[in-house]
C-alpha positions as CSV (number, residue, x, y, z in Angstrom):
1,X,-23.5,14.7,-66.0
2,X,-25.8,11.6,-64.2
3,X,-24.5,10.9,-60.6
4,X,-22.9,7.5,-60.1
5,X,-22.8,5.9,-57.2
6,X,-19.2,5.7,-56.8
7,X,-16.5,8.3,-56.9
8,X,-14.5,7.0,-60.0
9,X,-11.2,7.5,-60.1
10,X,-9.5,10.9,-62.0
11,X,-6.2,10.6,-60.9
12,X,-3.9,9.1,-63.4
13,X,-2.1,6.9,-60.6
14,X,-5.5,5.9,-59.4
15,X,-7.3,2.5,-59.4
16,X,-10.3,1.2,-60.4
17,X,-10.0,0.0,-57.2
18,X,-10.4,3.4,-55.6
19,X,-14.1,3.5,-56.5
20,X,-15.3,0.9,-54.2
21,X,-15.4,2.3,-50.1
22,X,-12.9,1.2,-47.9
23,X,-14.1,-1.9,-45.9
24,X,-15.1,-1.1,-41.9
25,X,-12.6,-3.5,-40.8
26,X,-9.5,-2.6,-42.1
27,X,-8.9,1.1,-40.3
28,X,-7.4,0.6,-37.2
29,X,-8.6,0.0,-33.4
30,X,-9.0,3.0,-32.1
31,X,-5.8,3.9,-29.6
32,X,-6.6,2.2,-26.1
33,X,-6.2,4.7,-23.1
34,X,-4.9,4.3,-19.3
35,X,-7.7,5.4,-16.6
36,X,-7.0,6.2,-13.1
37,X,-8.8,3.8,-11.4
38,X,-9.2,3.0,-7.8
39,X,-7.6,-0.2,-8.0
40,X,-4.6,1.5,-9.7
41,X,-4.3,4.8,-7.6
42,X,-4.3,2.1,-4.1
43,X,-1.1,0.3,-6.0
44,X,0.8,3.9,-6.8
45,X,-0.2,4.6,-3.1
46,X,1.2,1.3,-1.8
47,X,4.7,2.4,-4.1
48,X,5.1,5.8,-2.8
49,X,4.8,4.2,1.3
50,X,7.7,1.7,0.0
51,X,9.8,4.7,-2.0
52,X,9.6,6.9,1.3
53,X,10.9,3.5,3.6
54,X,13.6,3.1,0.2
55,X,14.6,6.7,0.5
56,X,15.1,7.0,4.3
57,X,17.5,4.2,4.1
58,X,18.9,6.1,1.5
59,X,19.0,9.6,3.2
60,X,21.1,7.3,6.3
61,X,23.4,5.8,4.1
62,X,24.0,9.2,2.6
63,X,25.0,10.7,5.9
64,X,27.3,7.5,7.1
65,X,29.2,8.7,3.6
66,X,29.7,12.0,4.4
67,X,30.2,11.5,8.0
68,X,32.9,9.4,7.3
69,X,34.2,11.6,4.3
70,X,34.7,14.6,6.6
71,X,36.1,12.0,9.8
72,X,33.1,13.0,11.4
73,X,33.3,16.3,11.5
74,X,29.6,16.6,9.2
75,X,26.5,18.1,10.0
76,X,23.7,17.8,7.3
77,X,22.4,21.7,8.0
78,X,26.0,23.5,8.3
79,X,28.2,21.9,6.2
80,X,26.3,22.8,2.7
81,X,26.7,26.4,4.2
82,X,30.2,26.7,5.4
83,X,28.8,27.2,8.9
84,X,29.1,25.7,12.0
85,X,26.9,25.5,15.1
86,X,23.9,27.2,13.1
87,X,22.2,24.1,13.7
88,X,22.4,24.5,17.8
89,X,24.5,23.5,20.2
90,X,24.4,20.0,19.7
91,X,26.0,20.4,16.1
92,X,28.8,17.8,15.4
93,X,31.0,20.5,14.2
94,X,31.6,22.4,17.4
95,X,32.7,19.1,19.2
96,X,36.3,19.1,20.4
97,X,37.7,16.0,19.1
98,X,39.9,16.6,16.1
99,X,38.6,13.0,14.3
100,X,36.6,10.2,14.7
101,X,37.5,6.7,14.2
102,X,35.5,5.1,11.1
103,X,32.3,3.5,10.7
104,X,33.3,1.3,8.3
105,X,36.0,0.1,6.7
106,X,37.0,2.6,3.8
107,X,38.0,0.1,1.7
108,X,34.6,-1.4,1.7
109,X,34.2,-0.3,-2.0
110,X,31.2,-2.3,-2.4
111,X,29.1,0.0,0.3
112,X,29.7,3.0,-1.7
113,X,29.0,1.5,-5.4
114,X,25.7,-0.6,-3.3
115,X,24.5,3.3,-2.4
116,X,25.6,4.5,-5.5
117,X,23.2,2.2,-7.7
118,X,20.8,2.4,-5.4
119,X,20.5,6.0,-5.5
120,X,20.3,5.4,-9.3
121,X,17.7,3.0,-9.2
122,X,15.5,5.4,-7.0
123,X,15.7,8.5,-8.9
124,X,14.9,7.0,-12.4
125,X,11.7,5.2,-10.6
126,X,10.4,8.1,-8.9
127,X,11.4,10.4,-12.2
128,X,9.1,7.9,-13.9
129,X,6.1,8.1,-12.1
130,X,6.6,11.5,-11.8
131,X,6.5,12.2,-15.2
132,X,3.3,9.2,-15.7
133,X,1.5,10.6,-13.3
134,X,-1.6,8.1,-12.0
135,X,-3.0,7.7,-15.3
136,X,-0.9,4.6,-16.8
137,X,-1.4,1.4,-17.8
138,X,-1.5,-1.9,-15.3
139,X,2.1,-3.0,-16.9
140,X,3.7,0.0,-16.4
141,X,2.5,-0.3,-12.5
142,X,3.5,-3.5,-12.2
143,X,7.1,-2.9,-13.7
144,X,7.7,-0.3,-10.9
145,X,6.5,-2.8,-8.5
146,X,9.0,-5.2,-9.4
147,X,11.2,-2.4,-9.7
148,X,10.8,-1.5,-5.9
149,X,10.2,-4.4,-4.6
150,X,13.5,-5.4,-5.8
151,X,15.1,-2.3,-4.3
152,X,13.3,-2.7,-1.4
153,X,14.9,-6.1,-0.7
154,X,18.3,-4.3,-0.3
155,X,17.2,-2.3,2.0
156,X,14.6,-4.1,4.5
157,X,15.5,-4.6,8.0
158,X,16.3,-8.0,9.6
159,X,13.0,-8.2,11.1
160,X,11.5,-8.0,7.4
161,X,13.5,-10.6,5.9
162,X,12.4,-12.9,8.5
163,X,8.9,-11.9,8.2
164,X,9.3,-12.5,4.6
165,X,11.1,-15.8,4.9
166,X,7.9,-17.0,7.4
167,X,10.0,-16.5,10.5
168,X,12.5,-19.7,9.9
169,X,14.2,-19.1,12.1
170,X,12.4,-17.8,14.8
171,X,10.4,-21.2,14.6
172,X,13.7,-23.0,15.0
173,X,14.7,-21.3,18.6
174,X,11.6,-21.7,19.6
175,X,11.5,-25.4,19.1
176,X,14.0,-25.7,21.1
177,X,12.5,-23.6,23.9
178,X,9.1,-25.1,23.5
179,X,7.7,-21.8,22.9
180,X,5.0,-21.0,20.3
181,X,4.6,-18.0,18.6
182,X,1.2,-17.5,17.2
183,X,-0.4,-14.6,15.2
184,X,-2.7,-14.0,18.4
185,X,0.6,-14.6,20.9
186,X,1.1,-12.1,23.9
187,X,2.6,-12.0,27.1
188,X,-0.2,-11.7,28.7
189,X,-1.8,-14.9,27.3
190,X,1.5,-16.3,27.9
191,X,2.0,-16.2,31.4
192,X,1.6,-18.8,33.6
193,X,0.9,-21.3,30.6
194,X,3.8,-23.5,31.6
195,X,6.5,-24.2,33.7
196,X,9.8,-22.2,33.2
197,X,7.5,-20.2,30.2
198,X,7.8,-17.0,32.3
199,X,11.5,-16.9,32.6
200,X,12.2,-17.7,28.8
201,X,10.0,-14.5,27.7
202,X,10.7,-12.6,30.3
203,X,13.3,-13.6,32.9
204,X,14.0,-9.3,34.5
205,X,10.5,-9.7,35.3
206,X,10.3,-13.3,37.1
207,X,13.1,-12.3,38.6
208,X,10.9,-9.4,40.9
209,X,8.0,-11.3,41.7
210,X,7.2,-13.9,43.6
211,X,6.3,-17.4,41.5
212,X,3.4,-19.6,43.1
213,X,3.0,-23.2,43.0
């Protein structure tokens, strides 16, 4: 039997179609693939120093709420053990007092369901890139930055949100003291710059030396 130069078709559901090759466009792209690259493993760094700031606030928080379940009579090493004092001498549980007032008001339902979702919010991040690894894809970085920075904002301290809101209103109280802050400000540069400047930053000091004309 001569060779052809196509394979014609045998099957009875075939088409005459069939003999002609498939064209090189029409399979598809091959699968694109996430590398770890610098660039990517600095932002996963940067996430995991923010997740260990998020989870010490966390770790607090947890303790206030137990604290204040057991009236202060908690200790985060004996009480998982039905112990007390194993810790040392300075555990909370071997203090005399029967109770301790509260540290917050227990009807402050929207502390405990804050921590609760914040808790939640942690675990599924860090389960995620647990679970990823470093080698993922830009977007799926960039959703758990948005996903901690958002976290994050719940739990910054009052010197961050200032830093973050460019220090509003630090600038306003120091308007009205005629002091200026400046990213190269120090006391020592300070000193002596003006009258009355000393005893604004630092009145205890003024206060024990002698001030020359």
């Amino acid at each position: 039997m001569p060779r052809t130069l196509f394979a014609l078709p045998t099957e009875t559901h075939s088409s005459w179609l069939d003999v002609f090759p498939p064209s090189p466009g029409s399979s598809p792209p091959p699968k694109r693939t996430p590398h770890a690259t610098p660039q990517m493993l600095s932002r996963i760094h940067a996430l995991k120093d923010s997740l260990s700031i998020i989870r010490l606030s966390l770790n607090t928080r947890i303790h206030m709420s137990l604290s204040h379940k057991h009236h202060g009579f908690y200790c985060v090493h004996c009480t998982p053990r039905a112990t007390h004092g194993a810790c040392g001498p300075t555990c909370p549980l071997l203090r005399p007092q029967k109770s301790y007032g509260p540290f917050f008001d227990v009807a402050d339902e929207d502390w405990y369901r804050q921590l609760a979702s914040d808790k939640a919010k942690y675990r599924e991040i860090t389960d995620d890139m647990a679970a990823r690894g470093t080698t993922v894809y830009a977007s799926t970085v960039a959703r758990w930055e948005r996903a901690v920075a958002k976290l994050r904002k719940g739990v910054e301290m009052p010197s961050e949100y200032w830093e973050s809101e460019g220090w509003r209103y630090v600038k306003i109280v120091d308007k009205r003291k005629r002091i200026e802050f400046t990213r190269g400000w120090s006391f020592e540069g300070a000193w002596g710059s003006g009258p009355g400047l000393e005893g604004e930053v630092a009145p205890e000091v003024v206060g024990k030396h002698c001030k020359t004309s």
